[in-house]
N, C-alpha and C positions, 0 to 999 in steps of 0.2 A: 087252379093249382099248378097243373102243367107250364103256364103262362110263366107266376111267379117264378117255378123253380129255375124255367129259361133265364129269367132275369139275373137270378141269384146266379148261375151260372157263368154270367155276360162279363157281372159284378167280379167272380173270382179269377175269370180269365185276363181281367183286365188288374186287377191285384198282384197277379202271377206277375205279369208283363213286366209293371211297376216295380214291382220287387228285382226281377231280374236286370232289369236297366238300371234300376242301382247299385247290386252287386257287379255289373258288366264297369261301368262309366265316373260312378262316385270316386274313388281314387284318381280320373282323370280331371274332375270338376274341382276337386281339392288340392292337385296338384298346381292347375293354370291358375287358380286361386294365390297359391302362394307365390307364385310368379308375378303375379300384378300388382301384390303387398309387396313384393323383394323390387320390381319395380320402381314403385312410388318411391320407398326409402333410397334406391337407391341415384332415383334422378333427385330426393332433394338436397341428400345431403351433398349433392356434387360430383357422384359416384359412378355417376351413368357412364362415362366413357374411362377407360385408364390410360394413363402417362403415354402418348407416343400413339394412339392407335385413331385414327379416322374418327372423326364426327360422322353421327349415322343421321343422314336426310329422311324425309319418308320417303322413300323410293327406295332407299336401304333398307331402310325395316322393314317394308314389304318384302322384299327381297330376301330377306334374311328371315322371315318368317315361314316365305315358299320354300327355302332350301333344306329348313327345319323341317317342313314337313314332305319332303322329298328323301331327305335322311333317315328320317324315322318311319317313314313308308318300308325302305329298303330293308331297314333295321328288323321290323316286324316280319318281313316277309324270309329274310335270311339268317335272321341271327347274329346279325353285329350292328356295333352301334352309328354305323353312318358316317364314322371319319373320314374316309374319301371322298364323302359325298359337301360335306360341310369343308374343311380344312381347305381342296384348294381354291373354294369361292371365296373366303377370306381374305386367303395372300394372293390368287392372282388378279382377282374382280376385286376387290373392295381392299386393299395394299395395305392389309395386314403383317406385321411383320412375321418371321416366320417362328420367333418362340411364341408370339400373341396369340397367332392360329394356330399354333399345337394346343396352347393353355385354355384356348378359349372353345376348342370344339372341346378339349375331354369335358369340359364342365358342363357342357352342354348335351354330351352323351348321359351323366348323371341320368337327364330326365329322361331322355330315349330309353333306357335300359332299365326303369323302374316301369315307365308306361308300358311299354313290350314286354316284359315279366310277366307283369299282371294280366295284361289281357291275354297271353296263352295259359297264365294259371287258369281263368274263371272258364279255360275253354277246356282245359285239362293237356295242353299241349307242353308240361312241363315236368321234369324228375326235380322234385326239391330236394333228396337226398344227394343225387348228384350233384347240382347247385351248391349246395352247400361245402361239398367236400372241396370243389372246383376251387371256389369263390371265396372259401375261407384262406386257403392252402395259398390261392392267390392272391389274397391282400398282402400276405408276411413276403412273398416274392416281389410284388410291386415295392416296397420298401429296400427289400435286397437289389431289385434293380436298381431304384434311383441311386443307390449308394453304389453302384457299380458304374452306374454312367456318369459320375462326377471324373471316376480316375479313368474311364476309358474313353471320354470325350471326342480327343481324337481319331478316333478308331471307326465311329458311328456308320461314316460313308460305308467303310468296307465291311461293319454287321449287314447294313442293309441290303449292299449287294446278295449277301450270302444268305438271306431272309427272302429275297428277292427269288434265287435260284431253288430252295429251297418249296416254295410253293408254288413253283410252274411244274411239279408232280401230283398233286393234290388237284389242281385247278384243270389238267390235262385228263385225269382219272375222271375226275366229275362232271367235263365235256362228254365224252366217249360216252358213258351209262347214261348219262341224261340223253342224247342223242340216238341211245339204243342200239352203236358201234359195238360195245361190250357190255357185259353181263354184270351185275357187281357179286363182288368176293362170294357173296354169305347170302342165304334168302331170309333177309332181314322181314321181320314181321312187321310193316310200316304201318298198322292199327294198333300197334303197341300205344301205352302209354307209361315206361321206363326206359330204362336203362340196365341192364345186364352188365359184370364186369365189377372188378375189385375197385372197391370204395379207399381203396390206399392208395391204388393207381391213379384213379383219378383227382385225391391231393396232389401228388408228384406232376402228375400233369397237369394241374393248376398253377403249382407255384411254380415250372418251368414259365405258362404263360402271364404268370404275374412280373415275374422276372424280364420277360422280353418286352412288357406291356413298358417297366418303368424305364428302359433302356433306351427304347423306338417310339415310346409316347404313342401306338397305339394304343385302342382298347382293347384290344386281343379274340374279338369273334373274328376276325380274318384264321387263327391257329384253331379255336377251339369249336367252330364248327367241323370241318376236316376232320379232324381229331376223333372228336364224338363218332362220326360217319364210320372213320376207318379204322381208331386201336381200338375203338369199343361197339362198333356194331350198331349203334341208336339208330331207332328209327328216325326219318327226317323231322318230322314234322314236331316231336317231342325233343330233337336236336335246337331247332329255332330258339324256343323258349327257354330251353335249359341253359342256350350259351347267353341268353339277351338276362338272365337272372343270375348266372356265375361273373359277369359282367358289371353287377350295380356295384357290389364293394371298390372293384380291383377301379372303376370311373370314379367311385367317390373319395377314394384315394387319391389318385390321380389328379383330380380336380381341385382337390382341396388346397393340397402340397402347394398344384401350379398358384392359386387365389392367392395361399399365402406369400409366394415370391414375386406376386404382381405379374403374374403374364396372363390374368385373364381380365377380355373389356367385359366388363359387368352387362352393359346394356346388352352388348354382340351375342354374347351368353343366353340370356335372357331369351331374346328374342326368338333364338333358333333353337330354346329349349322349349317354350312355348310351340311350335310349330312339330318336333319332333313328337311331344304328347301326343299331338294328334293325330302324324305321320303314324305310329307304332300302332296306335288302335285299328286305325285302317287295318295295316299290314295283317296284324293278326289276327281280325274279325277275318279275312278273305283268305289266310295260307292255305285253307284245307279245299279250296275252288282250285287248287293248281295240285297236278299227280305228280308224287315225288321226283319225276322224271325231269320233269318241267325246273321242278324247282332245282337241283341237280344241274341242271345246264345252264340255268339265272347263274347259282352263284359261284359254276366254275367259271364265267365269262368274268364275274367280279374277280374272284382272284386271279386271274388272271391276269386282267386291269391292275391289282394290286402287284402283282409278283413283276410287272413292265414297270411301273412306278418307281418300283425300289430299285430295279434295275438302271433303268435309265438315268435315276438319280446321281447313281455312282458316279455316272459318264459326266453329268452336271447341264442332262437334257432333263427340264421338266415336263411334265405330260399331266393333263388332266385326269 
């Protein structure tokens, strides 16, 4: 009797398991799935590469599948979707031009920022109320951008400087705490699992970053993590997932828009959206292995990285 019920036991441990690996994984399996049906159609109809952009060898596609999942690592583990990481292996390693590698990472964040959602959902590392408010607020502002950067074209260099200047305060504050120099503001309860703070504000400060998203062709977790941390107090680890899920509309926006105007190579897309899937699972099965501190000091070093970039840009020095 004791034997069987051991067994019966073994049985439901291992049902358990089963079940949870499908709720953890099944939206990742179904996602590369459609990646490899969007694939096929699209190497037969002739589709695989677009007008003007590099034929991809295999030593590209590898490549572009490691950088995928190097973006999407970063993505899960910080809350944005990888475009620094992916954008300048395009244009400056694989001589993308440079609206191809704008058009062609946001399409490619799509998948990064669906796979990273979900896996901090199934871990509960995310506010969908907040998300939503973010994320909706921010789609109507991605469209307010793109219509704003048609007549401010010109101008772009001198947003970015000022977008540049703009986050070497964010990126310096996040150093300091992460490194244990200063203290942060507020004794933020970092076992939370919400978000505190007006659900209005955080529309408005959605569609400021949906606004900036369609102007700078980022995807905007470079603004809205910060953001979360310091006008609203979120704990880190529930900041990750909320920005990488306030992020799928305002990419799939984005993405779309670029597909329809032809600045994205289908295959390049493809490739490093595939890699990014599996990049984000990583990131956010492992955030909660690094003390908020840790991670704090990761993604001030990024923005940082980022805030030099736009900086330097101005100047007409590009930097990796």
């Amino acid at each position: 009797m004791s034997g069987g019920g051991t067994q019966v036991g073994k049985e439901r441990v291992q049902e358990l398991s089963a079940d949870g690996f499908v709720k953890k994984y099944l939206p990742t399996i179904v996602l590369l799935s459609a990646i490899i049906a969007i694939m096929a159609a699209a190497f037969s109809t002739g589709n695989w590469t677009q007008g003007g952009s590099p034929q991809i060898t295999f030593v590209d596609g590898i490549l572009l599948v490691v950088v995928g999942v190097a973006a999407g690592l970063l993505g899960g583990l910080i809350g944005t979707g990888g475009c620094s990481v992916m954008l300048p292996i395009l244009h400056f390693w694989l001589k993308y031009s440079a609206p191809l590698a704008i058009g062609t990472t946001l399409f490619a964040v799509i998948f990064t920022t669906l796979s990273g959602a979900y896996g901090h959902l199934v871990r509960k590392n995310l506010d969908k109320s907040a998300a939503l408010w973010i994320g909706g607020a921010g789609t109507l502002g991605v469209l307010v951008g793109s219509w704003i950067f048609t007549i401010l074209v010109k101008y772009v260099n001198l947003l970015n400087l000022t977008l540049g200047l703009a986050f070497l305060w964010p990126s310096f504050r996040m150093m300091v705490e992460g490194a244990g120099i200063a203290k942060p503001k507020a004794a933020v309860d970092q076992s939370g699992e919400s978000i505190t703070g007006s659900r209005v504000l955080m529309g408005l400060f959605g569609f400021v970053i949906g606004i900036l998203t369609g102007i700078v062709g980022l995807g905007g977790g470079y603004a809205l993590v910060p953001g979360l941390i310091y006008m609203f107090d979120a704990p880190v680890y529930v900041t990750m997932g909320t920005s990488l899920a306030a992020m799928i509309p305002l990419a799939i926006m984005g993405g779309v828009i670029k597909l329809a105007q032809g600045y994205v190579a289908l295959g390049a897309g493809l490739l490093l959206g595939a890699g990014t899937i599996v990049g984000a699972q990583i990131g956010a099965a492992t955030i909660k292995r690094f003390k908020p501190n840790a991670l704090k000091l990761i993604f001030g070093v990024y923005f940082l990285y980022v805030a030099l970039k736009f900086i330097t840009g101005y100047f007409g020095i590009a930097i990796w």
